[in-house]
C-alpha positions in Angstrom: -14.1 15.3 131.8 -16.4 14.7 129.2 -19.4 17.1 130.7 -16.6 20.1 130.7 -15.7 19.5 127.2 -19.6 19.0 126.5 -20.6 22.8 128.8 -17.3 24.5 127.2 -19.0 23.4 123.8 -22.2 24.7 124.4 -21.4 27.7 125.9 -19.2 28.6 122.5 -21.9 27.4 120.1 -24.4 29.5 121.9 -22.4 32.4 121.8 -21.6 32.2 118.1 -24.9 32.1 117.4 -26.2 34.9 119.2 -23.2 37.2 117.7 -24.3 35.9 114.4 -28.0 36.4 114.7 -27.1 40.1 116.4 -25.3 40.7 113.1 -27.9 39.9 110.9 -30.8 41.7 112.9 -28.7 44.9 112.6 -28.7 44.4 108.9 -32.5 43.6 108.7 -32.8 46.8 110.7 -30.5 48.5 108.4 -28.3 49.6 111.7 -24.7 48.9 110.3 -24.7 44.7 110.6 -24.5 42.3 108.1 -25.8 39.4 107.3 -23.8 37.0 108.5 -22.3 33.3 108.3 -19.9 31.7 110.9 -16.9 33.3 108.8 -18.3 36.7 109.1 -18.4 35.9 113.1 -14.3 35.1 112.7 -13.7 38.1 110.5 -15.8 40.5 113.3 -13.9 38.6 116.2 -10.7 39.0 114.0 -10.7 42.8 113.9 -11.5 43.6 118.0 -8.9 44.5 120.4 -7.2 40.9 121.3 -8.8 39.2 118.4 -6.4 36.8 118.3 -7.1 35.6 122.3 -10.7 35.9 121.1 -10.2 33.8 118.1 -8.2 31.1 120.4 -11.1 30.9 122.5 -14.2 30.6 120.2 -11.8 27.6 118.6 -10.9 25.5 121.1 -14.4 25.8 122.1 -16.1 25.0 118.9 -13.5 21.7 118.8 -14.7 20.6 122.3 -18.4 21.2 120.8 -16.9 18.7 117.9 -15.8 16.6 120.3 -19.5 15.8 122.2 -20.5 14.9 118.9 -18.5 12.1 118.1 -18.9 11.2 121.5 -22.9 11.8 121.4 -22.9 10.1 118.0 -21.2 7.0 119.5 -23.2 7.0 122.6 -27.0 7.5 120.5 -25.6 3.7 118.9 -25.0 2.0 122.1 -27.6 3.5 123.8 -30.6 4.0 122.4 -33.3 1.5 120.9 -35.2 3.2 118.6 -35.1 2.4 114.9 -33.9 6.3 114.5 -30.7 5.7 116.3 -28.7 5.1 113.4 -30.2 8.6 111.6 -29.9 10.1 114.7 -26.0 8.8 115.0 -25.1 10.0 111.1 -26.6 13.6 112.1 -24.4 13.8 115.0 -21.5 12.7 113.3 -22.2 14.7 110.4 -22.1 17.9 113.0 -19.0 16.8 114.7 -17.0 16.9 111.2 -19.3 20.3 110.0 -18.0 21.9 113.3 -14.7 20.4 113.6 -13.7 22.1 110.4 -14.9 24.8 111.1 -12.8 24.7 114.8 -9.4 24.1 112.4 -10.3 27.1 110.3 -10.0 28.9 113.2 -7.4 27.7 114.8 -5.0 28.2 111.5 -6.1 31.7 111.2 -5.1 32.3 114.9 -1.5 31.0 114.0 -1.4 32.3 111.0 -1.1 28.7 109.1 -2.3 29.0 105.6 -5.1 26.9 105.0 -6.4 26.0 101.6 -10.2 25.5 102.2 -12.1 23.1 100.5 -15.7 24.5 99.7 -18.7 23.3 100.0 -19.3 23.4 96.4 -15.7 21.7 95.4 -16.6 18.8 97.5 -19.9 18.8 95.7 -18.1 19.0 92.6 -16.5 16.2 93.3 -19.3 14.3 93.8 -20.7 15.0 91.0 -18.1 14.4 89.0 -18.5 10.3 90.2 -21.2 8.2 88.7 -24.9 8.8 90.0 -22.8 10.9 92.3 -26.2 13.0 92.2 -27.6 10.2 94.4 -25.5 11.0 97.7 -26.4 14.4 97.3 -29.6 13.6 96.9 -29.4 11.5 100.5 -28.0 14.2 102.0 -30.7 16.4 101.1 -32.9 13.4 103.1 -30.5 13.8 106.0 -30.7 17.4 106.4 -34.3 17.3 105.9 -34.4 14.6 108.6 -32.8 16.9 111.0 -35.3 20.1 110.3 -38.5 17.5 111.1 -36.5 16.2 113.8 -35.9 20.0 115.4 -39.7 20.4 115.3 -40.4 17.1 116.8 -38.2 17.6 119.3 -40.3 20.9 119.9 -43.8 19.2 119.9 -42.8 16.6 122.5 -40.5 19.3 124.8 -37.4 16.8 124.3 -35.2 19.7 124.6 -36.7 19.8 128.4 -35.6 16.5 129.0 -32.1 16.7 130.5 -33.0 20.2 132.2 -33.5 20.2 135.8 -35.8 22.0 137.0 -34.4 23.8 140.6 -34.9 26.8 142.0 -31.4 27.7 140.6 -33.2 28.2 137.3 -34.9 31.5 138.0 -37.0 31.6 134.9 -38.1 28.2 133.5 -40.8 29.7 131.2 -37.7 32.2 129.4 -36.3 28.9 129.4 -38.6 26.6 127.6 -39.7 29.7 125.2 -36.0 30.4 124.4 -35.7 27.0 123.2 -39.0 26.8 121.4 -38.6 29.9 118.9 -34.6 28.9 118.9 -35.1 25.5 117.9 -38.1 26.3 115.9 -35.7 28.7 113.8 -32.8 26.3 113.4 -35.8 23.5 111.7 -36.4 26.3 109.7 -33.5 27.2 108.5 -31.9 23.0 108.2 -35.4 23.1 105.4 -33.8 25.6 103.4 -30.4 23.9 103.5 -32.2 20.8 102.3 -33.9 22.5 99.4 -30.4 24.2 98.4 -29.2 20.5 98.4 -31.8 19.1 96.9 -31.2 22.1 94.2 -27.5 21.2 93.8 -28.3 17.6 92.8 -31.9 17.9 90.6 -29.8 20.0 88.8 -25.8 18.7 89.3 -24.8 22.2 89.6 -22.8 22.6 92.8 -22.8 25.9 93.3 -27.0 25.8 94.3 -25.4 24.8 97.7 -25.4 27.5 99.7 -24.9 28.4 103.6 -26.3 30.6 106.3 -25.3 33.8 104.8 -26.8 32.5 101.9 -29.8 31.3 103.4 -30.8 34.3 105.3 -30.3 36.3 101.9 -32.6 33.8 100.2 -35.5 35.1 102.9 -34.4 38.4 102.3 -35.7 38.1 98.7 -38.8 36.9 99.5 -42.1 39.0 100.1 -41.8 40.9 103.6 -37.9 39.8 103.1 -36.6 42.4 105.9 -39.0 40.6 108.2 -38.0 37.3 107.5 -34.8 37.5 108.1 -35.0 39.4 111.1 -37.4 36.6 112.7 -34.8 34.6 111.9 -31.9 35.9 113.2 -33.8 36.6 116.6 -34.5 32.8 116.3 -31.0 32.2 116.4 -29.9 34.4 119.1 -32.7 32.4 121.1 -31.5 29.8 119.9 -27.7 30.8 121.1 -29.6 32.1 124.7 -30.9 28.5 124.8 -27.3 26.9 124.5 -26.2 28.6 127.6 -29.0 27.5 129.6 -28.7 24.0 127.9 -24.9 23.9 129.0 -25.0 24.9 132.7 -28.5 23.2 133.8 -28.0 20.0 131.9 -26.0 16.7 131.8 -25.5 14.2 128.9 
């Protein structure tokens, strides 16, 4: 039951990032995208021909992806025996509640149940607002950082190959391996700027320095060779997305 719910998960998260990243290359290439965040995925879904069915889908979906990483973050404890376990069990759990929001959003906008969403910057408000409050933001600056260096180590040592089997079902293994190299590469990448736009919020207890993907990819738009930038980056992510599809169907947990 749980590997359904686990390849059901996968397959959705790869697929939201790919139609993200495609939305954001079209608007490096100045072809009519946008750059995107997981909302602006719900809004596009929102306005096709059975958007609601598709909406439905991409939910229930992103709630079974929630669901492997409670589970994941429960099984890294019992499990493993490295001294990281415990860092690597917060991340996971940190992700379930991250994309089990996220799943709810969705799911009220496809019944039309009014939703009053709490922002990322009112929760860190109201951190803030508490005594050396700054301090948890500051240690989730450490776990998000954790998680970019742990992308690229997972990179370096060709973890991500770990739980792929290599059969002649796979017909190209080097697509593969590259796929999950530039993907992952990209998502360390972009988990460092998250981390600086948290370390940002609490240096200077201003809230609204935390920002998300849409922001993010903006942020590399303003740098020098912006339109570049982001557009490496959003073909990092649809990698990334290809990735999750072969992740899902040649893998077990």
């Amino acid at each position: 039951m749980m590997q359904k719910i686990r390849t059901l998960g996968f397959y959705t998260k790869g697929f939201l990032y790919i139609l993200l990243g495609i939305l954001t290359f079209l608007a490096a290439l100045n072809l009519g995208g946008k750059v995107a965040n997981k909302n602006s995925v719900i809004t596009f879904l929102q306005d096709q021909i059975f958007g609601k069915v598709l909406l439905s889908i991409l939910g229930i979906g992103i709630l079974a992806y929630s669901i492997w990483r409670f589970f994941k973050a429960y099984k890294v404890i019992k499990k493993e025996e490295e001294k990281t376990k415990y860092f690597l069990s917060i991340d996971f759990f940190i992700r379930g509640i991250i994309y089990g929001s996220f799943a709810v959003s969705i799911l009220y906008k496809v019944f039309n149940i009014s939703n009053n969403d709490v922002s990322k910057e009112t929760m860190a408000s109201k951190i803030l607002a508490i005594e050396h409050g700054e301090y948890i933001i500051y240690s989730l600056a450490i776990i998000v950082l954790f998680s970019a260096l742990n992308q690229f180590y997972i990179v370096y040592k060709k973890n991500f190959l770990n739980n792929i089997e290599k059969s002649d079902n796979i017909k190209s293994f080097s697509f593969l391996e590259k796929s999950g190299k530039f993907g992952i590469t990209s998502r360390g990448v972009s988990f460092l700027v998250f981390a600086w736009f948290i370390y940002k919020a609490a240096s200077t207890k201003n809230p609204d320095k935390i920002k998300g993907t849409q922001e993010m990819f903006s942020y590399l738009h303003s740098l020098s060779f912006g339109d570049i930038l982001m557009g490496i980056m959003a073909l990092g992510f649809i990698s990334y997305g290809i990735f999750q599809y072969f992740y899902a169907r040649y893998s077990s947990y």
